[in-house]
C-alpha positions in Angstrom: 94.0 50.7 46.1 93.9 50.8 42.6 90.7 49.0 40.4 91.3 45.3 39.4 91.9 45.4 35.2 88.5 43.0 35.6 86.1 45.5 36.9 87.8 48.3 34.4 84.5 49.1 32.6 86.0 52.1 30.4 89.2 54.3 29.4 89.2 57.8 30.0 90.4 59.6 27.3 89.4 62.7 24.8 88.8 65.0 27.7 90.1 68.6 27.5 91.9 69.3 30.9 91.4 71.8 33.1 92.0 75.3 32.1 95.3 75.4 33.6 97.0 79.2 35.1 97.3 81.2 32.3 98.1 85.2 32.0 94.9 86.8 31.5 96.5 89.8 30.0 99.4 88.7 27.8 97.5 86.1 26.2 94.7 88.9 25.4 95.7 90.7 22.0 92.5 93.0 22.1 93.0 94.7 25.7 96.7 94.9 24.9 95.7 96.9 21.6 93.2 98.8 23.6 94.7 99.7 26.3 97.6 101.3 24.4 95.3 102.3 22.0 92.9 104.1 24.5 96.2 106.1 26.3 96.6 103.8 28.8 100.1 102.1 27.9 101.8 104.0 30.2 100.4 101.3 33.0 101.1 98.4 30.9 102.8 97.2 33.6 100.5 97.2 36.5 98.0 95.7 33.8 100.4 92.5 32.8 100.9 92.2 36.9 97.8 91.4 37.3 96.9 89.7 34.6 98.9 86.5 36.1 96.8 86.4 39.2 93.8 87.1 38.0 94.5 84.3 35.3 95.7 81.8 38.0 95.4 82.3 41.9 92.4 84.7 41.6 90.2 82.0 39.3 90.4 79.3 42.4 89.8 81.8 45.1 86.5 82.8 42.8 86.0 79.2 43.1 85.9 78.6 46.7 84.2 82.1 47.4 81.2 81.1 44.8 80.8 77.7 46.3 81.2 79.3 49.8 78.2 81.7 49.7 78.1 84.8 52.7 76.0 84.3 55.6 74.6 86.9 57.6 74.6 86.8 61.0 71.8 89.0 62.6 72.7 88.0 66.4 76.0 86.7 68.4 75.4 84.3 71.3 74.1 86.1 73.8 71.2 87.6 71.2 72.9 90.9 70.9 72.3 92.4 67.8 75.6 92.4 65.4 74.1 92.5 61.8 77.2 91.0 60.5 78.1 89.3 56.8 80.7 86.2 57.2 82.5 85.3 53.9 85.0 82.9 53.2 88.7 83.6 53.0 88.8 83.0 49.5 86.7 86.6 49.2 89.3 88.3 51.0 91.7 87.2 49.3 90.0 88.6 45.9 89.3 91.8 47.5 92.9 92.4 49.0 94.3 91.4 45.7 92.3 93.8 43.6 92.3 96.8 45.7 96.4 96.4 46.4 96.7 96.4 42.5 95.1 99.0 42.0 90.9 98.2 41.1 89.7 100.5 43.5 92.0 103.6 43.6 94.4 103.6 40.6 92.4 106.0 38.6 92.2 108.5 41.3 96.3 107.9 42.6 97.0 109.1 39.4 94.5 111.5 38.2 96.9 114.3 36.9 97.7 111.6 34.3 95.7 110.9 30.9 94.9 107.6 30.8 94.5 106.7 34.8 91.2 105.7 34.1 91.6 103.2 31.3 94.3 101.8 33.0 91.8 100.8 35.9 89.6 100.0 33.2 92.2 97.0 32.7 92.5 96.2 36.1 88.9 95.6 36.1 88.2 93.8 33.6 91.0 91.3 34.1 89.5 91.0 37.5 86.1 90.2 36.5 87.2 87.5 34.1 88.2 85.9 37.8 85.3 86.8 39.7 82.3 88.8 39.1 81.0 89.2 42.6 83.8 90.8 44.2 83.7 93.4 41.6 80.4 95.0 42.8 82.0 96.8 46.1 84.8 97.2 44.3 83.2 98.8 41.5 81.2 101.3 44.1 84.3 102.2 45.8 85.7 103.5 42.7 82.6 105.1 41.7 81.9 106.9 44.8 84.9 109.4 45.0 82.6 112.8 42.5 79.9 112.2 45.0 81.9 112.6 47.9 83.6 115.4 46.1 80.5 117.4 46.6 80.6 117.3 50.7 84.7 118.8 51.0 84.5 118.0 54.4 83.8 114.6 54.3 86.2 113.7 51.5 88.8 115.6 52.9 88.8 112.5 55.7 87.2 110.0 53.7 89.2 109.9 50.9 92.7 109.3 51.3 91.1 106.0 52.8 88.9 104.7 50.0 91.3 105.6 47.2 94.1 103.5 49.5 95.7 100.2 48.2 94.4 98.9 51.3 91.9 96.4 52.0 90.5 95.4 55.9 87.9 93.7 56.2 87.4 93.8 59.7 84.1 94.4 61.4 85.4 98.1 62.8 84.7 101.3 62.8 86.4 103.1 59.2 88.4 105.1 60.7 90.3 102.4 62.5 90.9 101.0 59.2 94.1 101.7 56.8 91.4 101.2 53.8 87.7 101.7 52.9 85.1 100.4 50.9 82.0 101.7 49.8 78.5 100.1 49.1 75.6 101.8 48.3 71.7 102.0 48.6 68.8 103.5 46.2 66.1 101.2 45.2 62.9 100.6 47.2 60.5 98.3 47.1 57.7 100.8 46.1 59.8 102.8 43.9 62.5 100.6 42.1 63.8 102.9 39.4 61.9 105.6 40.3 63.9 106.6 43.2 61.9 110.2 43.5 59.2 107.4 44.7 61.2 106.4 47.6 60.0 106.8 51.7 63.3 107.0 54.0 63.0 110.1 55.7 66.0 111.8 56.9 65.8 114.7 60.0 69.1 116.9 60.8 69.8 116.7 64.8 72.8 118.6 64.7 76.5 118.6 64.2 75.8 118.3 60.7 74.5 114.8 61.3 70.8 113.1 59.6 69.1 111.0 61.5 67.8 108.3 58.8 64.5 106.0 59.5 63.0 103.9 56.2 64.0 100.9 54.0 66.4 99.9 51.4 65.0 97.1 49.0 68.5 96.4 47.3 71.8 97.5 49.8 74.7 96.1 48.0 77.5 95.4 49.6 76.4 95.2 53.2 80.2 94.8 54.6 81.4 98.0 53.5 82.7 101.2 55.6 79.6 103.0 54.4 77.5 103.8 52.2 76.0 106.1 49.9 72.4 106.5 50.5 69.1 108.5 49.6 66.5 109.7 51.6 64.1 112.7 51.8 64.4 116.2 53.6 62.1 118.5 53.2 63.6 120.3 50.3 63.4 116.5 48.5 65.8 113.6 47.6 68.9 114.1 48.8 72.1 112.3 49.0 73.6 111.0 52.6 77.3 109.2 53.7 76.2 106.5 56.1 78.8 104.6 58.3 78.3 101.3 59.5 79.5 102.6 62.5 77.8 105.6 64.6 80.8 108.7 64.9 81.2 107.5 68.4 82.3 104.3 67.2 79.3 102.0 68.2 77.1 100.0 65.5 75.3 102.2 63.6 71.6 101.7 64.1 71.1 100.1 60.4 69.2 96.5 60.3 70.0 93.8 58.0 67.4 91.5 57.5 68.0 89.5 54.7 70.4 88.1 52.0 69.0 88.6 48.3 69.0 84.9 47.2 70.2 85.8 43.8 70.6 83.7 40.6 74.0 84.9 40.6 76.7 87.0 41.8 77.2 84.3 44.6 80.5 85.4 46.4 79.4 89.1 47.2 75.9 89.8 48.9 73.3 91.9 48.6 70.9 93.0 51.4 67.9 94.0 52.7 68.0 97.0 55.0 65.6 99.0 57.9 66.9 101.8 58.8 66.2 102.8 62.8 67.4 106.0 63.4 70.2 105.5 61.3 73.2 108.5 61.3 74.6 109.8 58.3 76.1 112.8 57.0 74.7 114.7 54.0 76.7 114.8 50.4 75.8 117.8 48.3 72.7 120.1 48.4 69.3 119.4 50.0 66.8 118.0 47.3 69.8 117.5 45.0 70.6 114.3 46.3 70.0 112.1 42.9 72.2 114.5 40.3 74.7 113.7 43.1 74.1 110.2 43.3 74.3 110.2 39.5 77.8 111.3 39.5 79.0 107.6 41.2 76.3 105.9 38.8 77.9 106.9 35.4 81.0 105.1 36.8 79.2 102.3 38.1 77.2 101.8 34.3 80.9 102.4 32.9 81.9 98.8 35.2 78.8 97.2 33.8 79.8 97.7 30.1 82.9 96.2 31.1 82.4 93.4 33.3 79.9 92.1 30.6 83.1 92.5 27.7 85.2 90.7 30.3 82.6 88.2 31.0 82.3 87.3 27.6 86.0 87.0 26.8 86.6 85.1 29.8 83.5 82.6 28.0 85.0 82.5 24.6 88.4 81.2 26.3 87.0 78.7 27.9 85.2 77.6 24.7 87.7 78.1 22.8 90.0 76.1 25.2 87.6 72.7 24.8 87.5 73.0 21.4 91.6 72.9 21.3 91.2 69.7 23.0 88.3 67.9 22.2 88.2 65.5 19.4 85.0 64.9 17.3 84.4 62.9 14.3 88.4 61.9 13.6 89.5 65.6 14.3 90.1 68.3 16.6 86.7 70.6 17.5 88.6 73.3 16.8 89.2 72.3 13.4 85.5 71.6 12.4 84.3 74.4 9.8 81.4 75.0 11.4 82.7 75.1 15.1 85.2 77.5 13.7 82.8 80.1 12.4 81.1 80.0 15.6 84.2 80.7 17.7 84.9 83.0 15.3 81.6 84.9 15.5 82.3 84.9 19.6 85.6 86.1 19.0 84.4 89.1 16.8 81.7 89.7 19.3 83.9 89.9 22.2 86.6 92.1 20.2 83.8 94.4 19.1 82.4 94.8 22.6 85.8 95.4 24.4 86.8 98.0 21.9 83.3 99.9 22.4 84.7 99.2 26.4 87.6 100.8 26.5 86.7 104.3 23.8 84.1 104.4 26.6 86.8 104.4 29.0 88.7 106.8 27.6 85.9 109.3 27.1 85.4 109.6 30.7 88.8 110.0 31.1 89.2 112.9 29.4 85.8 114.5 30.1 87.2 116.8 32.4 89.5 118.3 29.9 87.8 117.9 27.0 83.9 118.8 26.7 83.3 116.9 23.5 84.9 113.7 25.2 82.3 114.8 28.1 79.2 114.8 26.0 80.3 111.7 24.5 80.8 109.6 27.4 77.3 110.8 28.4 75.8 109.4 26.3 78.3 106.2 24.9 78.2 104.8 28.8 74.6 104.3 28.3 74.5 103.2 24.9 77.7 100.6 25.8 76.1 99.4 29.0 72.3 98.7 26.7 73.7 96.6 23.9 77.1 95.0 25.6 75.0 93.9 28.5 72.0 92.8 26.8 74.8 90.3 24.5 76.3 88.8 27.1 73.8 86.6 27.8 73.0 84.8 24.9 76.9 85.3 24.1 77.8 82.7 27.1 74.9 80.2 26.3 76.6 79.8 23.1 80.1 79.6 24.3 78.4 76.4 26.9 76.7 74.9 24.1 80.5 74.5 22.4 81.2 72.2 25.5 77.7 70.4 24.6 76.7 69.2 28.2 80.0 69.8 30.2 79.0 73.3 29.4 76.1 72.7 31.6 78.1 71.2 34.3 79.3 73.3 37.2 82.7 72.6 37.1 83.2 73.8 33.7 83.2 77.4 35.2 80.5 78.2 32.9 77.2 77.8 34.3 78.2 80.6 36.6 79.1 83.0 34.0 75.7 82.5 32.5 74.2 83.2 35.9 76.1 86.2 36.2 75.7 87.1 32.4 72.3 89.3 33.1 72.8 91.0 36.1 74.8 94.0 34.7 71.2 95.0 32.1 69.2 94.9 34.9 72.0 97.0 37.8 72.4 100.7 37.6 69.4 101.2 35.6 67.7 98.5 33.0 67.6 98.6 29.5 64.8 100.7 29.0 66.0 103.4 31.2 69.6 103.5 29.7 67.7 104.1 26.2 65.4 106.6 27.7 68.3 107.8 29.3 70.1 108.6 25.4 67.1 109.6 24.0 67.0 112.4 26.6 70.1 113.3 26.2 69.7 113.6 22.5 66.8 115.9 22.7 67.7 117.6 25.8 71.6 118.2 25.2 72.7 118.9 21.5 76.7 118.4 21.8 75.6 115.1 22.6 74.4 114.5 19.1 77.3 115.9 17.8 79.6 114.1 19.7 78.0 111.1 18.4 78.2 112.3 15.3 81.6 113.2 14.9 82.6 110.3 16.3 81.2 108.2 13.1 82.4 110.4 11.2 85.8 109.5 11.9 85.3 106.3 10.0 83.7 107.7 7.2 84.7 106.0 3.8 86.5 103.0 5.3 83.0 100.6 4.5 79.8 100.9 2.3 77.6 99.3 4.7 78.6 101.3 7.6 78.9 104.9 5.5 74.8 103.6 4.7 74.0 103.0 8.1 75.7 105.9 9.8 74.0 108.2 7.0 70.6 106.7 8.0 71.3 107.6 11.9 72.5 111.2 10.9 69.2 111.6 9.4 67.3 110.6 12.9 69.8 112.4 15.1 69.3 115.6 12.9 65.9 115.4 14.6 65.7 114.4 18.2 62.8 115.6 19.2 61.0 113.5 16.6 62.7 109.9 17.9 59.6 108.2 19.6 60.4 106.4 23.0 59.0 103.2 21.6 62.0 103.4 19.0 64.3 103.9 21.2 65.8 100.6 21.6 65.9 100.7 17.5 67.6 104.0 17.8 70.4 102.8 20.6 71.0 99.5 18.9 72.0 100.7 15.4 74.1 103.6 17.4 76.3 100.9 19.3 76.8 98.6 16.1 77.8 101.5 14.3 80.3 102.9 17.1 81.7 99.4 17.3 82.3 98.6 13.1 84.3 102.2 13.1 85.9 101.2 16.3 86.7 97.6 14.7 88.2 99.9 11.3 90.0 102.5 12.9 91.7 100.0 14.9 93.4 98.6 11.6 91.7 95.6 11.8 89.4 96.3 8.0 88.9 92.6 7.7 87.2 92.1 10.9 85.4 95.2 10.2 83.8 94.6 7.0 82.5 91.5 8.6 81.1 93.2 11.0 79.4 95.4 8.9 78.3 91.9 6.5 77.1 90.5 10.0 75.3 92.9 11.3 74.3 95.8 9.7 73.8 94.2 6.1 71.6 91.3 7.0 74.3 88.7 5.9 74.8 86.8 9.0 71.6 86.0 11.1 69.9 86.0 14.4 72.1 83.7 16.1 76.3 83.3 15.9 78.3 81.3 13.3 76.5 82.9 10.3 79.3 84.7 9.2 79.3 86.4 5.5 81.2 83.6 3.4 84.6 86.0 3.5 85.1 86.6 6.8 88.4 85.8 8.3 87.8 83.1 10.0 91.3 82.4 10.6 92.9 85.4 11.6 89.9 86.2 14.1 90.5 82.8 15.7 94.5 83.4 15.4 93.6 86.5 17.4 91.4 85.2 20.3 93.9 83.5 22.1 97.1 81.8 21.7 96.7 79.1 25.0 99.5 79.8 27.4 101.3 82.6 25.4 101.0 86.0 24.5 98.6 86.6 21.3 
């Protein structure tokens, strides 16, 4: 029954609409150039697949599976214990999707090929533009298959599963499964990031099975197949598989006790865990448990770095979609000067951060044939996950306060990005420990600092500001032993700026570079973004965000 004209109190008009389907990947002109840039163009195709769902179908199942929170379910009926997680269909759907296509086990399908990795890379990070949640198991079953590598047994079974375009979700046993996926558990509450600190004792009883009793503060992904774990032998930490089913197929004898009410990361939960006597099987050497561990964290802090570049791309679209939209003071927001050097400024930001992404990537990617890609990736993953991660944030504030206050409305899509912006700094190792983490790396392993150093060096020439800057960080990295940890955080910072103005230059894009550089390494932009040096391209970066609807 439609409103008599008399009780009509307003029109509604000047509101953007919805941010209709769109391809996530065609209409994205940096991970296009990356990805081919990066030698992954060979799987172009399985990239521009998925960028439709994950730019359509995927963004309303993220919907429903963030307003639709897991619930665990200790007990059935009868008060048997079950220790169950229920999620929504929705969540399914986004796991089946991204595993299928190739999240989970494209690198490792096609490992004999250059490249598989950054081609996953892509995968990824169109799916965390859709949903960030999901992409925590989905990240750890990727990240799991070196640590596995070091029990042959085990992976010789385990394997072929977890690398599987398969996804079952089904409370069962693994091996009843076509597909796996893998969660994981470190931190305690004593210990945190100290995980040498941590209690869980683990006894062999045979058949090469541990019998694990103790705690897990953090146990992501409590619905997974299993899980890697630590726990302590005699000869020290060491690294354990644990099923969430015994080997004779009943429920293994691990105890949820609680959801992590989290400020974000809604659709995917995170658990608090006892374990009673627990069985798992040991990965790796006795008392060698976290350099094995380690091995699945590298590729887990390589995720971080790029959900935080996706999240913030998928931020400056929607910003950048309002301000296409939205009319202000007689005109289009998008054609306000000082709007348009703040979206520019985003834009630059998020090219500059998915470029750092992706030569990441590729690093690890070719670390097992190259060693100077090896040392590189070392040490880039950590310096990528500080400064990307630490950006994000403030990076999706600014792209809600383009909106103004439908910004800070739920269904603008943002209020959940910025809930989700600061979780990848503080997973897999805060940003204190991944600077600790370079500056031990820089005094402890030298090809490290050359890697780094050769790596500027490629852009040598191309920019005043940067040749000054990079000349300046020579001088430190000529003497590591000197760098105190207090200035580490100075020392990572300036690295990461400079890695992403040559990344920016030897890219081709010189404009966007020297503004870069202007911006900030020279002191001529400022603390927050839209203070862009007078000459920056303004136009071309906004030209190159996004073309709404069609390829960029």
């Amino acid at each position: 029954m439609s409103t008599p004209p008399r009780f009509a109190t307003h029109a509604v008009e000047n509101q953007p609409p919805p941010l209709a389907a769109c391809d996530a990947y065609a209409t994205d002109t940096a991970l296009r150039e990356a990805l081919a840039r990066e030698g992954g163009g060979w799987g172009e195709s399985n990239a521009a697949a998925y960028g439709k769902l994950a730019g359509g179908e995927l963004r309303e199942c993220a919907r429903l599976a963030n307003a639709h929170r897991p619930q665990l379910r200790t007990h059935d009926r009868n008060g048997q214990r079950i220790d169950e997680v229920e999620f929504h269909p929705a969540y399914h759907r986004l796991m089946a999707s991204a595993v299928e296509h190739g999240v989970t086990g494209f690198a490792w399908r096609h490992a004999e090929r250059p490249g598989a990795h950054v081609v996953r890379a892509a995968l990824m990070y169109l799916h965390y533009q859709a949903d960030q949640g999901s992409a925590c198991p989905l990240t750890m079953t990727y990240a799991c298959v070196p640590a596995l590598r070091h029990a042959p047994e085990l992976a010789k079974t385990w394997l072929p599963r977890i690398v599987a375009p398969h996804y079952d979700g089904r409370h069962a046993p693994a091996w009843d499964k076509p597909g796996n996926t893998i969660g994981m558990g470190m931190t305690e509450k004593q210990g945190g990031s100290d995980v040498r600190a941590n209690t869980t004792k683990a006894t062999a009883i045979g058949d090469g099975l541990y019998e694990l009793v103790g705690h897990k503060w953090f146990f992501s992904a409590p619905m997974s197949d299993a899980f890697l774990v630590t726990a302590q032998t005699e000869a020290g930490t060491t690294c354990f598989l644990l099923p969430r089913f015994a080997p004779d197929g009943s429920r293994n004898a691990l105890r949820l006790q609680r959801l992590k009410d989290k400020l974000g990361d809604w659709s995917n939960a995170s658990s608090e865990v006892e374990f009673a006597g627990a069985l798992a099987w040991r990965v790796g050497a006795e008392g060698r448990g976290i350099a094995t561990i380690l091995e699945m964290v590298g590729l887990t802090r390589q995720d971080c770095l790029l959900g935080s570049a996706a999240l913030m791309r998928q931020a400056l679209v929607l910003a950048l979609h309002h301000a296409r939209h939205r009319r202000v003071f007689g005109d289009l927001l998008i054609r306000q000067p000082l709007m348009r050097a703040v979206l520019a400024d985003l834009a630059l930001e998020s090219e500059a951060a998915t470029a750092l992404a992706f030569r990441v990537v590729r690093a690890v990617d070719a670390g097992a044939r190259d060693p100077r890609e090896a040392a590189f990736a070392r040490v880039a993953t950590a310096i990528g996950k500080y400064w990307v991660c630490k950006r994000a944030p403030g990076f999706v504030n600014e792209a809600q306060e383009c909106l103004g206050g439908a910004g800070y409305v739920e269904e603008s899509e943002l209020p959940r990005l910025y809930r989700q912006a600061p979780v990848n700094s503080i997973w897999e190792g805060s940003g204190n420990i991944q600077c600790l983490d370079v500056l031990r790396a820089l005094q402890r392993e030298p090809e490290c600092a050359q890697a780094l150093l050769d790596e500027l060096a490629l852009a040598r020439g191309a920019l005043p500001a940067l040749d000054a800057a990079v000349a300046a960080l020579a001088a430190v990295l000529d003497h590591p032993a000197a760098i105190a940890p207090e200035r580490a955080r100075w020392l990572v910072e300036r690295l990461a700026l400079c890695l992403q103005a040559g990344l920016l230059f030897r890219a081709g894009h010189a404009a966007l570079a020297a503004a870069f550089c202007a911006g900030r390494l020279q002191g001529a932009g400022g603390w927050t973004y839209g203070v862009l040096p007078a000459e920056a391209p303004i136009d071309a970066l906004l030209e190159r965000a996004w073309r709404e609807g069609a390829p960029g």
